[in-house]
DSSP file (Angstrom, degrees, kcal/mol; ACC not computed):
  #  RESIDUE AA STRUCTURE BP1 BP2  ACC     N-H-->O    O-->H-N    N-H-->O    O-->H-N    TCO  KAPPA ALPHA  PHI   PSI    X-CA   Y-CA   Z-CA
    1    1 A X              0   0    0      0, 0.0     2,-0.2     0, 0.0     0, 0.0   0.000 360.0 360.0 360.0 148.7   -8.2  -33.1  167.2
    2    2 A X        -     0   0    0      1,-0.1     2,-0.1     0, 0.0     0, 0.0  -0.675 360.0-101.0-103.8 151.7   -7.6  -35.7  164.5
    3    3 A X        -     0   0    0     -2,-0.2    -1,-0.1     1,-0.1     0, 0.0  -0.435  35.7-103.6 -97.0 154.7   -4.4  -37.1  164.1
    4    4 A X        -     0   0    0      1,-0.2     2,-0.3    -2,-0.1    67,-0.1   0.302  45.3-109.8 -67.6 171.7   -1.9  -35.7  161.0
    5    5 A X        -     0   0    0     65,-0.2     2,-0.3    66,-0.1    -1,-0.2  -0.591  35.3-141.0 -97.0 161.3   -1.9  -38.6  158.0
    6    6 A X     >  -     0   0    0     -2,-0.3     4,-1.9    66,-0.0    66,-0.0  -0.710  35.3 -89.8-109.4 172.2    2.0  -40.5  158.0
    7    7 A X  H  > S+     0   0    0     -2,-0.3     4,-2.2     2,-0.2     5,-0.2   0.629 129.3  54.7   3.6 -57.7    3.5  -41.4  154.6
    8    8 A X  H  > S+     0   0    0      2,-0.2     4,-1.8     1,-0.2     5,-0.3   0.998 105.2  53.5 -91.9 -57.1    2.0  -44.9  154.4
    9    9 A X  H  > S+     0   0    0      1,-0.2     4,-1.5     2,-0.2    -2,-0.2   0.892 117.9  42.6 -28.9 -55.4   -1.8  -43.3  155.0
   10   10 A X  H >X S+     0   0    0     -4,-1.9     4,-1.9     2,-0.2     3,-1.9   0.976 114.3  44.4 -73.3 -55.0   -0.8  -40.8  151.8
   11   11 A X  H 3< S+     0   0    0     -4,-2.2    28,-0.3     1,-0.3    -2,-0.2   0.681 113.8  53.4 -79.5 -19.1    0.8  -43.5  149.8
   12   12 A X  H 3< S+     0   0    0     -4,-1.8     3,-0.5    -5,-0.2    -1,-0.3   0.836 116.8  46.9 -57.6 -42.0   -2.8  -46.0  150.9
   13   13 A X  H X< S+     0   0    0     -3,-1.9     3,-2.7    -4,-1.5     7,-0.4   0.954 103.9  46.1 -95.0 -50.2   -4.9  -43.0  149.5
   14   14 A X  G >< S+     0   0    0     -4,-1.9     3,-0.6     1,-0.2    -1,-0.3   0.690  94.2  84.7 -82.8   5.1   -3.7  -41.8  146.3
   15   15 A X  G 3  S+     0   0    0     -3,-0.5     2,-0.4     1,-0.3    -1,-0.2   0.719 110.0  35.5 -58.3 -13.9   -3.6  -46.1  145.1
   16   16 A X  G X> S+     0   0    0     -3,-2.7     3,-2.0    -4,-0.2     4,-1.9  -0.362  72.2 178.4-143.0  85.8   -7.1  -44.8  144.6
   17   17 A X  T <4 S+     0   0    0     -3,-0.6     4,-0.3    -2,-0.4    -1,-0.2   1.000  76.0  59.7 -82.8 -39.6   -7.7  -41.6  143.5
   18   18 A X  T 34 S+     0   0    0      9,-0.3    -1,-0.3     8,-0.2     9,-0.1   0.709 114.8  38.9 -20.6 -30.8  -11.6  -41.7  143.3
   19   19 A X  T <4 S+     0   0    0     -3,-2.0    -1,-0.2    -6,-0.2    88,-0.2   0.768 119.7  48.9 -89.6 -58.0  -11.8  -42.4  146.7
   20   20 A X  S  < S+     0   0    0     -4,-1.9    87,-3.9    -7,-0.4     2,-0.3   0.877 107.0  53.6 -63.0 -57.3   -8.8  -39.9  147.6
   21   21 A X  B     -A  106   0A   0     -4,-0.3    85,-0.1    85,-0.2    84,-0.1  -0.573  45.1-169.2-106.4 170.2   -9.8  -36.9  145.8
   22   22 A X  S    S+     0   0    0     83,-0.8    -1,-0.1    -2,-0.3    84,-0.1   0.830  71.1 100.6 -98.0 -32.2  -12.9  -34.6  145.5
   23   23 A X     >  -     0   0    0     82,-0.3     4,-1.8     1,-0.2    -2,-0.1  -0.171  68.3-148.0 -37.2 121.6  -11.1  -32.8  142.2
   24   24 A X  T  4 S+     0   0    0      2,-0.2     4,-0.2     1,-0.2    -1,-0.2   0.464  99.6  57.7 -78.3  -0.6  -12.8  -34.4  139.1
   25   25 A X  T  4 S+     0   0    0      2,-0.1     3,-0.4     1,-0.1    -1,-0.2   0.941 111.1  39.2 -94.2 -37.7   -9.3  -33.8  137.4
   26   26 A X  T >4 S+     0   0    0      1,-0.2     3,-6.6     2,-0.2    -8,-0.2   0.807  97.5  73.6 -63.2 -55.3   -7.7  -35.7  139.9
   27   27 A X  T 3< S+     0   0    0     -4,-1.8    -9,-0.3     1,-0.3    -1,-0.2   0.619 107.9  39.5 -43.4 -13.9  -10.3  -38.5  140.2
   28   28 A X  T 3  S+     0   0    0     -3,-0.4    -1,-0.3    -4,-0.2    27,-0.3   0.328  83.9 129.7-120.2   4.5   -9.0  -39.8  136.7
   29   29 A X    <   -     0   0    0     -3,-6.6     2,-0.4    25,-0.1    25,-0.3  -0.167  52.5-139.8 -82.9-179.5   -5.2  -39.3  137.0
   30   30 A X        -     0   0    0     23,-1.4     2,-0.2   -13,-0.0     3,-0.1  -0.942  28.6-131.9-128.5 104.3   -2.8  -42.2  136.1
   31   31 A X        -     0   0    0     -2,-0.4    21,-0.2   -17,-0.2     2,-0.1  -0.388  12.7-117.2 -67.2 139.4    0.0  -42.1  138.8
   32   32 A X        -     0   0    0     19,-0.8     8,-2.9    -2,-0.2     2,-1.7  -0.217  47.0-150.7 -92.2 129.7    3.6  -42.2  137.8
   33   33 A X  B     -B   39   0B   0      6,-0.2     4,-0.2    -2,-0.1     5,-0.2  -0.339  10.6-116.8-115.0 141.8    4.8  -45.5  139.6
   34   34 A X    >   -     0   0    0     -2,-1.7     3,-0.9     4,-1.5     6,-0.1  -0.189  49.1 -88.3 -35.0 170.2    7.9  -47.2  141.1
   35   35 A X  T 3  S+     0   0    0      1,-0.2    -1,-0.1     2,-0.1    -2,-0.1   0.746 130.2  55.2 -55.5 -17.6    9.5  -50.3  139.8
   36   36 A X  T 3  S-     0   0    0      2,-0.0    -1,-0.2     3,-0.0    -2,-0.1   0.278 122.0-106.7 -87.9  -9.2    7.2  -52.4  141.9
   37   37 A X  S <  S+     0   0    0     -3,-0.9    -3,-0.2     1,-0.3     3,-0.1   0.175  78.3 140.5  67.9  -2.2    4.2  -50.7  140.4
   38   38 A X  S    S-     0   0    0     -5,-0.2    -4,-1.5     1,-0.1    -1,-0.3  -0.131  71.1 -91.0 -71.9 168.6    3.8  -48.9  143.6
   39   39 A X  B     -B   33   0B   0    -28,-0.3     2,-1.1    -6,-0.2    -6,-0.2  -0.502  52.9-132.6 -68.5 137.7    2.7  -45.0  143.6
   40   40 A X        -     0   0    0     -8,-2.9    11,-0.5    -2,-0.2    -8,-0.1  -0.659  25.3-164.1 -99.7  98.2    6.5  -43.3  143.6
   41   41 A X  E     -C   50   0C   0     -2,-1.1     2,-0.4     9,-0.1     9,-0.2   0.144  22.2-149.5 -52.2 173.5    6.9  -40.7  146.0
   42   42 A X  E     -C   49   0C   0      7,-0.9     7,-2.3     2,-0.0     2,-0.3  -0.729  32.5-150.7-152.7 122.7    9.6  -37.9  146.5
   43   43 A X  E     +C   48   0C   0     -2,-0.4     2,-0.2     5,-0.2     5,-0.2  -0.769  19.9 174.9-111.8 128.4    9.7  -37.4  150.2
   44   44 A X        -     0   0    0      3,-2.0    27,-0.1    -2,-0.3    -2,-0.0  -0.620  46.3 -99.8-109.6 166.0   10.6  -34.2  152.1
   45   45 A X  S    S+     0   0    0     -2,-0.2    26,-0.0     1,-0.1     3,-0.0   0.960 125.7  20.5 -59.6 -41.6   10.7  -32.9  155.8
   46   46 A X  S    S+     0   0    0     25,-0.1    26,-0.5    24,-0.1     2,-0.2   0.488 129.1  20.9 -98.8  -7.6    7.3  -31.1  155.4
   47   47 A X        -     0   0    0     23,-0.2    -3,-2.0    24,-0.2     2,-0.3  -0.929  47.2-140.4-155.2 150.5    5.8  -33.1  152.4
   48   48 A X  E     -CD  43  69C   0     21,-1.9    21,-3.2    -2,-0.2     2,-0.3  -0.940  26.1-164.1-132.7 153.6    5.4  -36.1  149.7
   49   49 A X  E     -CD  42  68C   0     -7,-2.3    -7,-0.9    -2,-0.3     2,-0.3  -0.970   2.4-163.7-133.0 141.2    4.8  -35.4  146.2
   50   50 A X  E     -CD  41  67C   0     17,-0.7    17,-1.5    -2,-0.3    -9,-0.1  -0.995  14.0-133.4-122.0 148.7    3.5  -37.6  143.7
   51   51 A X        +     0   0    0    -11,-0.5   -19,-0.8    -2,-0.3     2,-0.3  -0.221  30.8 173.4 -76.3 149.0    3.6  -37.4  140.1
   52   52 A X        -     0   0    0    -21,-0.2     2,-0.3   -23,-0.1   -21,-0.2  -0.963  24.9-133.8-159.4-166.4    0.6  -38.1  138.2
   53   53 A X        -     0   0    0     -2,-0.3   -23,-1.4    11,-0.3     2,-0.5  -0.962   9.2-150.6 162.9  93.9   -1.0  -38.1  134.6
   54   54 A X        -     0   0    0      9,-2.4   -25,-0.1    -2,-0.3   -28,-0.1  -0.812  41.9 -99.8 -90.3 124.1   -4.6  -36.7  133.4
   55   55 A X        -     0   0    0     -2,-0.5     8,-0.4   -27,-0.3     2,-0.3  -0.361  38.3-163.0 -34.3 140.6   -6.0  -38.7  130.2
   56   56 A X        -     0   0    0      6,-0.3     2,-0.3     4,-0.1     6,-0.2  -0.967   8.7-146.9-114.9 137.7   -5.2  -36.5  127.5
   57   57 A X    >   -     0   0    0     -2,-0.3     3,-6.9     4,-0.2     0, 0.0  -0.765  42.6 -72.2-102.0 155.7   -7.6  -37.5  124.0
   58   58 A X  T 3  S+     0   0    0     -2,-0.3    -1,-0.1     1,-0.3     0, 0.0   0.488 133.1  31.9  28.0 -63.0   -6.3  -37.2  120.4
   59   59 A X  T 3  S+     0   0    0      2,-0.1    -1,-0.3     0, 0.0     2,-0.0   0.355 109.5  84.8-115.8  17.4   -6.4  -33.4  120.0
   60   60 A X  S <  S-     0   0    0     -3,-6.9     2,-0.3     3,-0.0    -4,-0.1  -0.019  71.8-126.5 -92.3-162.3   -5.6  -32.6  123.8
   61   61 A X        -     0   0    0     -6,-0.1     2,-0.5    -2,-0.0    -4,-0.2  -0.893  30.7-110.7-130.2 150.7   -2.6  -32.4  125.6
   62   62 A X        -     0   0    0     -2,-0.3    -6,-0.3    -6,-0.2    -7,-0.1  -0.840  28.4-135.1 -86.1 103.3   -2.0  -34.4  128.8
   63   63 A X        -     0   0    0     -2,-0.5    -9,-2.4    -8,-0.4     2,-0.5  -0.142  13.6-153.5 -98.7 139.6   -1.9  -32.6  131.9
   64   64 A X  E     -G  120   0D   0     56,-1.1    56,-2.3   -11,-0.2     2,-0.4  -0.892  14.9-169.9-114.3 111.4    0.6  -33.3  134.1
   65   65 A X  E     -G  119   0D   0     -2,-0.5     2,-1.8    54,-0.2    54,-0.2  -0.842  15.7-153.7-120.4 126.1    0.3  -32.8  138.0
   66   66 A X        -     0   0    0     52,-3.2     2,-1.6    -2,-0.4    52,-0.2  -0.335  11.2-154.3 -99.1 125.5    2.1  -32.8  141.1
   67   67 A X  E     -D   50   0C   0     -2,-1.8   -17,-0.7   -17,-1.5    50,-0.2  -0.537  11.4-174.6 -97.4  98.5    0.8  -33.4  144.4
   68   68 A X  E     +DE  49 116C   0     -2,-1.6    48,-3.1    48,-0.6     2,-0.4  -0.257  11.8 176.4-132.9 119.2    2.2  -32.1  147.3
   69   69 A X  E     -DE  48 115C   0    -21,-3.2   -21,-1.9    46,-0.2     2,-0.6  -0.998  32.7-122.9-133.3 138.4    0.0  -33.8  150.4
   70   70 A X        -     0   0    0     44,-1.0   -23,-0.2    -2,-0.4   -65,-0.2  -0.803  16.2-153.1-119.4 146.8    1.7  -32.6  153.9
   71   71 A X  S    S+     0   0    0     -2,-0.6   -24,-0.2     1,-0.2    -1,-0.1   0.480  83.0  29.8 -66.0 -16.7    3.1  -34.7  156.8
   72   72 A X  S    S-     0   0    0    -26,-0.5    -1,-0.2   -68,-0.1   -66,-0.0  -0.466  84.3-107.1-151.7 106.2    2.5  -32.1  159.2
   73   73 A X        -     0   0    0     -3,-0.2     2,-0.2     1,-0.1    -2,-0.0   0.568  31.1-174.3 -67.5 164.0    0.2  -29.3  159.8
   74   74 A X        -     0   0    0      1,-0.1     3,-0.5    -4,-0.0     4,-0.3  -0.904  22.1-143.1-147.8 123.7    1.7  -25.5  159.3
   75   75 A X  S    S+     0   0    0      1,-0.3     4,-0.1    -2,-0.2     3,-0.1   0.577  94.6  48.0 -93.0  -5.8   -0.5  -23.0  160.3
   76   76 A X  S >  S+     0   0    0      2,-0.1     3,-1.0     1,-0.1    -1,-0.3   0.611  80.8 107.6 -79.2 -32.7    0.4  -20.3  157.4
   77   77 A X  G >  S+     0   0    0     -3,-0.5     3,-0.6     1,-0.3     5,-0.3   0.769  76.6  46.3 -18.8 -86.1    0.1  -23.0  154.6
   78   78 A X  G 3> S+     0   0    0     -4,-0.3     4,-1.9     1,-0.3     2,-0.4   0.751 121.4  39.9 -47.4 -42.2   -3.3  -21.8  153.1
   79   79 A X  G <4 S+     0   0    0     -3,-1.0     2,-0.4     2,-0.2    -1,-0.3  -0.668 113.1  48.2 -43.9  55.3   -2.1  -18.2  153.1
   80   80 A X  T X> S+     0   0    0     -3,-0.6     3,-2.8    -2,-0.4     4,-0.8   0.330 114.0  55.1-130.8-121.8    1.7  -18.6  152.0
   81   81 A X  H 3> S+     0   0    0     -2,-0.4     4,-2.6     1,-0.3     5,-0.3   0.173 108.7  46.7  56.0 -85.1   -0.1  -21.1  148.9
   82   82 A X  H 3X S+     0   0    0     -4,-1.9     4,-1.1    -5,-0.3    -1,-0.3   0.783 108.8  54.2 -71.3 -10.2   -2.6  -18.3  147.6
   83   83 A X  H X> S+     0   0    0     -3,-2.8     4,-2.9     2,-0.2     3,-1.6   0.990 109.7  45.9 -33.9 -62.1   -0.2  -15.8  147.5
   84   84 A X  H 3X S+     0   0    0     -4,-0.8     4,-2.2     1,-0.3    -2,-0.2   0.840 108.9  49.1 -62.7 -30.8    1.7  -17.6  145.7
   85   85 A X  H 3X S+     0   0    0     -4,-2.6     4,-0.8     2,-0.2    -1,-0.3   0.605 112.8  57.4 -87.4  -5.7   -1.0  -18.9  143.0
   86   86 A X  H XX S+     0   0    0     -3,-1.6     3,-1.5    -4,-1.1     4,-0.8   0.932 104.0  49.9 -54.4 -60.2   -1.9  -14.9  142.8
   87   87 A X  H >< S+     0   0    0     -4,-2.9     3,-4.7     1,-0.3    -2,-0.2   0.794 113.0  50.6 -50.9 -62.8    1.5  -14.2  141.9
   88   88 A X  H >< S+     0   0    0     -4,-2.2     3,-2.9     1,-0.4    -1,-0.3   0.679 106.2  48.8 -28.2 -58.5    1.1  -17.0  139.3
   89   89 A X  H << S+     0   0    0     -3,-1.5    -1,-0.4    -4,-0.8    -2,-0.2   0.572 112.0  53.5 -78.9 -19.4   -1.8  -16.0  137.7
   90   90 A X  T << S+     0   0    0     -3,-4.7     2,-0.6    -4,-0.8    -1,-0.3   0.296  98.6  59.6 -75.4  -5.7   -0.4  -12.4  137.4
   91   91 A X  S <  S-     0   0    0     -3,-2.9     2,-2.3    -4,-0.2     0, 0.0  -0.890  87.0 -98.6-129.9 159.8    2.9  -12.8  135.7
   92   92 A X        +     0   0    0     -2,-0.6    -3,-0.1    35,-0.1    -4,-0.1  -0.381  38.0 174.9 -38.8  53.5    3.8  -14.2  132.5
   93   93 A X        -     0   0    0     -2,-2.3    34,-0.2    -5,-0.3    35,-0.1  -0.416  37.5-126.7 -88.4 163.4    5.2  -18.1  131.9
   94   94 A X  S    S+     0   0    0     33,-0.1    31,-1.4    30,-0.1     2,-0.5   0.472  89.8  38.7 -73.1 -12.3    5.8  -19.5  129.1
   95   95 A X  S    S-     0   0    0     29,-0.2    29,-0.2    32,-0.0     2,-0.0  -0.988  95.2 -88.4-128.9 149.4    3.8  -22.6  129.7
   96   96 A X        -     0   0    0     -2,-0.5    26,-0.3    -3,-0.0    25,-0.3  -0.111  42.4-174.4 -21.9 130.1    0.7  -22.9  131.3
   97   97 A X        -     0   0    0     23,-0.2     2,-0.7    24,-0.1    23,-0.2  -0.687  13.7-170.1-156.5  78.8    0.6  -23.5  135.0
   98   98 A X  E     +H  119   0D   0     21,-1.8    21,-0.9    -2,-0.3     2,-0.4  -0.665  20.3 177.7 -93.4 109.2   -2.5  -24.2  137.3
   99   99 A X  E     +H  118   0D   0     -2,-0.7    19,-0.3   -14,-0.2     2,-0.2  -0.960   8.0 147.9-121.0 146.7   -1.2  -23.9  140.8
  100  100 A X        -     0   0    0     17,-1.1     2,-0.3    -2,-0.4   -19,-0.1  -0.867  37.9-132.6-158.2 169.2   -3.7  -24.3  144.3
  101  101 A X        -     0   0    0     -2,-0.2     2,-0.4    15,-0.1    15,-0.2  -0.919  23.9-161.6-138.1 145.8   -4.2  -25.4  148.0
  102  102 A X  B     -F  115   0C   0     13,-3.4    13,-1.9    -2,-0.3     3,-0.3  -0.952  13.7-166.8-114.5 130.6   -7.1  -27.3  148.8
  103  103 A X  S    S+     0   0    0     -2,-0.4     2,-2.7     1,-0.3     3,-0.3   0.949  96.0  45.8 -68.4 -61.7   -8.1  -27.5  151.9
  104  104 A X  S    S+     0   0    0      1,-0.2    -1,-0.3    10,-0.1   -82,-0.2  -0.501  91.0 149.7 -85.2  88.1  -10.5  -30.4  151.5
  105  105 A X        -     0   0    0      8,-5.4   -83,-0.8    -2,-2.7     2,-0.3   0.972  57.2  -4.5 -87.1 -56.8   -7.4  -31.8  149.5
  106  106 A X  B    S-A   21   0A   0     -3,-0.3     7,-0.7     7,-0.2    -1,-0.3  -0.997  71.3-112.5-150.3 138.1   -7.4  -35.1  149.8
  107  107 A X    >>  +     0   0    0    -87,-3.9     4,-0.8    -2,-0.3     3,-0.6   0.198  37.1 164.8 -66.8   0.1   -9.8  -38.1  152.0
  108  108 A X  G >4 S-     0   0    0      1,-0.2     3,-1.4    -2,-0.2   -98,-0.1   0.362  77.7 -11.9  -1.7  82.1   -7.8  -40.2  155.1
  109  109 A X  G 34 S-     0   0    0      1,-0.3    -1,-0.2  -100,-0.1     3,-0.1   0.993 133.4 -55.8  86.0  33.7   -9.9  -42.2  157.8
  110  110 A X  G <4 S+     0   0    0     -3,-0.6    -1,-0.3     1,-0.2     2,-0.2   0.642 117.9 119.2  37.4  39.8  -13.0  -40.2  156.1
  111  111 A X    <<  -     0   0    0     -3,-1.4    -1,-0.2    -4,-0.8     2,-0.2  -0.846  60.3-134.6-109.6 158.9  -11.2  -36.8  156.8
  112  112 A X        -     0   0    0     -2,-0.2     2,-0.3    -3,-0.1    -5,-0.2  -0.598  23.9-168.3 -96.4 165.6  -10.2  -34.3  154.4
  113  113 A X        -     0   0    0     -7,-0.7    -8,-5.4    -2,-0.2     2,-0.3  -0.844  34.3 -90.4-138.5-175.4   -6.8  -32.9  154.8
  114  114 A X        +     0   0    0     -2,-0.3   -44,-1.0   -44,-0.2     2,-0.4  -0.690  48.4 178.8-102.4 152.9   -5.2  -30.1  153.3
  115  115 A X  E     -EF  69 102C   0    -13,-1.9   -13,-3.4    -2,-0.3   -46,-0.2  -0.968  21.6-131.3-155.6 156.8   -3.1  -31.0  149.8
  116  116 A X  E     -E   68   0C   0    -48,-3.1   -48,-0.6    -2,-0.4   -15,-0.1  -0.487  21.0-159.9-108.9  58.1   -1.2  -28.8  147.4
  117  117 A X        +     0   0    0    -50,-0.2   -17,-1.1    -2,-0.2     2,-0.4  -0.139  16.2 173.3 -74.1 145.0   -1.7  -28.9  143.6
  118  118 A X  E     - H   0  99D   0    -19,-0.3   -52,-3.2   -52,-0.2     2,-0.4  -0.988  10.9-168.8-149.0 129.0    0.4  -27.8  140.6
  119  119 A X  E     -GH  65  98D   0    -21,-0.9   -21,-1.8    -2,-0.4     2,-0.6  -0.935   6.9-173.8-114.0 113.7   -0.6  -28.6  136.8
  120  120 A X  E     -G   64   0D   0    -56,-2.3   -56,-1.1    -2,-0.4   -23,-0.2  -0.902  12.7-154.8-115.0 117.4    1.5  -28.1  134.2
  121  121 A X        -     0   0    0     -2,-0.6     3,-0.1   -25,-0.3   -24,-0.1   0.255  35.2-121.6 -83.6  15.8   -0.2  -28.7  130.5
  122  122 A X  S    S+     0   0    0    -26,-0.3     2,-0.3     1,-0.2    -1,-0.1   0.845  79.2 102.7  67.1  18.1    3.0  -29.5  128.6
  123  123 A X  S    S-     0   0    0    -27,-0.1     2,-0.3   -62,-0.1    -1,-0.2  -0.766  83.2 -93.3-128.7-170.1    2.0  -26.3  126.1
  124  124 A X        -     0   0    0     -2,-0.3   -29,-0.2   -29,-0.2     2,-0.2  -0.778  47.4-119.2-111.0 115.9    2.7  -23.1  125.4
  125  125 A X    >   -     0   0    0    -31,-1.4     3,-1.5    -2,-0.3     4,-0.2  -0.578  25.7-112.2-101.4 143.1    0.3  -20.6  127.4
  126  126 A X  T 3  S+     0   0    0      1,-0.2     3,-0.2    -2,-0.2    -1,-0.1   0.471 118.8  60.3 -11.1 -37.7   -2.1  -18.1  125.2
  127  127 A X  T 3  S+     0   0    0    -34,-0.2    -1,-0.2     1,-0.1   -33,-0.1   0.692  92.3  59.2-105.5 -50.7    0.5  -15.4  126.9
  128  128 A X    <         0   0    0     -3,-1.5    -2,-0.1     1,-0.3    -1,-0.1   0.509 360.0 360.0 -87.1  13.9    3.6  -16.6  125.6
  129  129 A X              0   0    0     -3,-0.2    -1,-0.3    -4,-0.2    -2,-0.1   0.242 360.0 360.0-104.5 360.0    2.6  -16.2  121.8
């Protein structure tokens, strides 16, 4: 069985997201960084999330996403995750809100692992009008 990623393996991976992700959305984002210029985490028991930053042009808006890559497997994860992005997609926000589990989330040691996203597009959803 192949071993779990640590913290410094996720914080190696997303320095590059072309390499890291399979997500064309991802592949472009601009990650929010530390003073150091390094990627800036926010660290949990079960998780790191990092912020990141999709080009937005002229007449777009700039998606903003966090990415929740976990430190240690949980075997409910992919069930507990689409529930919850049914629920989403069934109720009503005011803003726009793309939320998923990827299995093939994110690349390590030329494995995928499993990674969690949620996009929020800084508007006003179709819905809320």
């Amino acid at each position: 069985m192949r071993a779990w990623p640590d913290l410094t393996e996720y914080h190696e991976a997303v320095q590059h997201p072309p390499k890291a992700f399979a997500d064309p959305g991802l592949r472009a984002v601009t990650l929010e960084l530390d003073r150091f210029g390094m990627p800036k985490p926010a660290t949990g028991g079960n998780a790191v999330v990092y912020k990141a930053n999709e080009p937005g042009g002229l007449l777009s808006f700039k998606k903003t996403w966090a990415i929740r890559c976990f430190l240690r497997p949980i075997s409910d994860h992919a069930e507990r995750y689409e529930a919850i992005s049914k629920h989403l997609r069934k109720v009503r926000l005011p803003y726009d809100v793309n939320f998923q589990f990827l299995k093939q989330g994110i690349q390590i040691r030329s494995n995928w692992f499993p990674r969690q996203n949620a996009m929020g597009q800084g508007r006003p959803s179709a819905q809320s009008h």
